[in-house]
C-alpha positions as CSV (number, residue, x, y, z in Angstrom):
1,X,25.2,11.4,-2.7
2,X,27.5,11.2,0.2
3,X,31.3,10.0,0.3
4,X,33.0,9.2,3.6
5,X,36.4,7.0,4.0
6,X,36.2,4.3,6.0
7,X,38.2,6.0,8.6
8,X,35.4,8.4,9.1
9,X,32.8,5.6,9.3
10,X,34.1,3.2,11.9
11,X,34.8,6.2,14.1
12,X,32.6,5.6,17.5
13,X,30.0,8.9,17.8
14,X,31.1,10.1,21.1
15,X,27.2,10.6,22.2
16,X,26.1,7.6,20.8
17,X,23.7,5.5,22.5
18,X,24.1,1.8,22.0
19,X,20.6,1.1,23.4
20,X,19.0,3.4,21.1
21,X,21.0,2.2,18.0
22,X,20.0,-1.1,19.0
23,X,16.3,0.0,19.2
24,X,16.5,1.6,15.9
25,X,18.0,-1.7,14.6
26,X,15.3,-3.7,15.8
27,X,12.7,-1.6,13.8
28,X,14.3,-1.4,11.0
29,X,14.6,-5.3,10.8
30,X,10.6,-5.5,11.8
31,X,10.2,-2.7,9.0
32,X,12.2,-5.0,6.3
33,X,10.4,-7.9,7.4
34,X,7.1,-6.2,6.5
35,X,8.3,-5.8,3.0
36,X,7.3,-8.8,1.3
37,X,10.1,-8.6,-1.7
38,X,6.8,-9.9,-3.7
39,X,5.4,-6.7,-3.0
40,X,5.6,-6.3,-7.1
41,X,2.9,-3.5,-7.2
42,X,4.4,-1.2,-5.1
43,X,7.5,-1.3,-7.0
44,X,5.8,-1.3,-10.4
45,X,4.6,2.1,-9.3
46,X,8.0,3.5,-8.5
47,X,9.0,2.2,-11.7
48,X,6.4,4.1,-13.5
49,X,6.6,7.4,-11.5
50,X,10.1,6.9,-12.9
51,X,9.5,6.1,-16.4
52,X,5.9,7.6,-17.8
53,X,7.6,11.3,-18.0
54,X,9.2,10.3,-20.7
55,X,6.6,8.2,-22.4
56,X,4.0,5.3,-22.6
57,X,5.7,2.0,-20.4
58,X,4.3,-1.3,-22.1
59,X,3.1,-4.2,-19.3
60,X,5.9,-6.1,-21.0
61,X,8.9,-3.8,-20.8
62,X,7.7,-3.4,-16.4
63,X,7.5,-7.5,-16.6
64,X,11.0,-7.7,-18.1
65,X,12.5,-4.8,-16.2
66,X,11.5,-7.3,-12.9
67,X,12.7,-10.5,-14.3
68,X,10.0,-11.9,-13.9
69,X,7.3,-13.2,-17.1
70,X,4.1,-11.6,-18.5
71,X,1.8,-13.7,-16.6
72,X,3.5,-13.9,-13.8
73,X,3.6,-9.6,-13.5
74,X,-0.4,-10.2,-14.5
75,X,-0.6,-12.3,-11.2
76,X,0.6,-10.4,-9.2
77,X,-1.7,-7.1,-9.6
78,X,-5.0,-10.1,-9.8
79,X,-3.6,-11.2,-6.5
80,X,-3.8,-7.7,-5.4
81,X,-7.6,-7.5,-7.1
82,X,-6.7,-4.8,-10.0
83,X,-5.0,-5.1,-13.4
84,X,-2.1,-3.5,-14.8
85,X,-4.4,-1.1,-16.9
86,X,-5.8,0.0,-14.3
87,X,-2.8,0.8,-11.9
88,X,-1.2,2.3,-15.1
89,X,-4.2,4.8,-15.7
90,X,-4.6,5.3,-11.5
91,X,-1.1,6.2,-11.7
92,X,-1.3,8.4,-14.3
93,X,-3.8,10.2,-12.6
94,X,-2.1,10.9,-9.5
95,X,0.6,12.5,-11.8
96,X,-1.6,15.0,-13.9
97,X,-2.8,16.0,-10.5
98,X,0.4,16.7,-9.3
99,X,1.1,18.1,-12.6
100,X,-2.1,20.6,-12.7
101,X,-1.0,21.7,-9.1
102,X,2.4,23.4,-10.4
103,X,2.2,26.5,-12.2
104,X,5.1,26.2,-14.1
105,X,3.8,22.9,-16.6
106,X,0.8,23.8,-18.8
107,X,-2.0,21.6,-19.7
108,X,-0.5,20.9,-23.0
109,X,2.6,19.7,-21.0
110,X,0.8,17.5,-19.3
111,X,-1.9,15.7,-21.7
């Protein structure tokens, strides 16, 4: 994390570029306008990278950590032609193969 006064932050960069921060601006907004905030899948995965260390995460618990009802959570992923089951297992996947790559966690760690 990083701390600055707000002094330090509405100082004017002495080789900044106005055009270029105006640039950057522009796709950044184009960027943000790509996310669709009903993007729920992508930020049902973050949430389970986050959370499946430390132990099973129930459909439910992911639905009520968004706000949002059961059904609607189930929706979302048959809009997006899977089920939460089966993002939960693809995800868990991915992490035992990350897992299996570091020589530090043994198998037993990771089943």
């Amino acid at each position: 994390m990083l701390h600055l006064d707000k002094d330090t932050l509405e100082q004017h960069l002495p080789t900044g570029n106005a055009e270029l921060a105006r640039a950057n601006e522009q796709v950044i907004q184009t960027y943000l306008a790509h996310l669709d905030r009903s993007d729920v899948v992508m930020r049902v995965k973050i949430a389970l990278l986050e959370r499946l260390p430390s132990g099973p995460v129930s459909e439910r618990s992911i639905a009520e950590a968004f706000n949002m009802s059961l059904r609607t959570l189930q929706r979302k992923f048959q809009d997006e032609g899977t089920t939460y089951k089966e993002f939960l297992d693809e995800t868990r996947r991915e992490l035992a193969a990350g897992y299996v790559k570091n020589p530090h966690v043994s198998i037993s760690e990771i089943t």
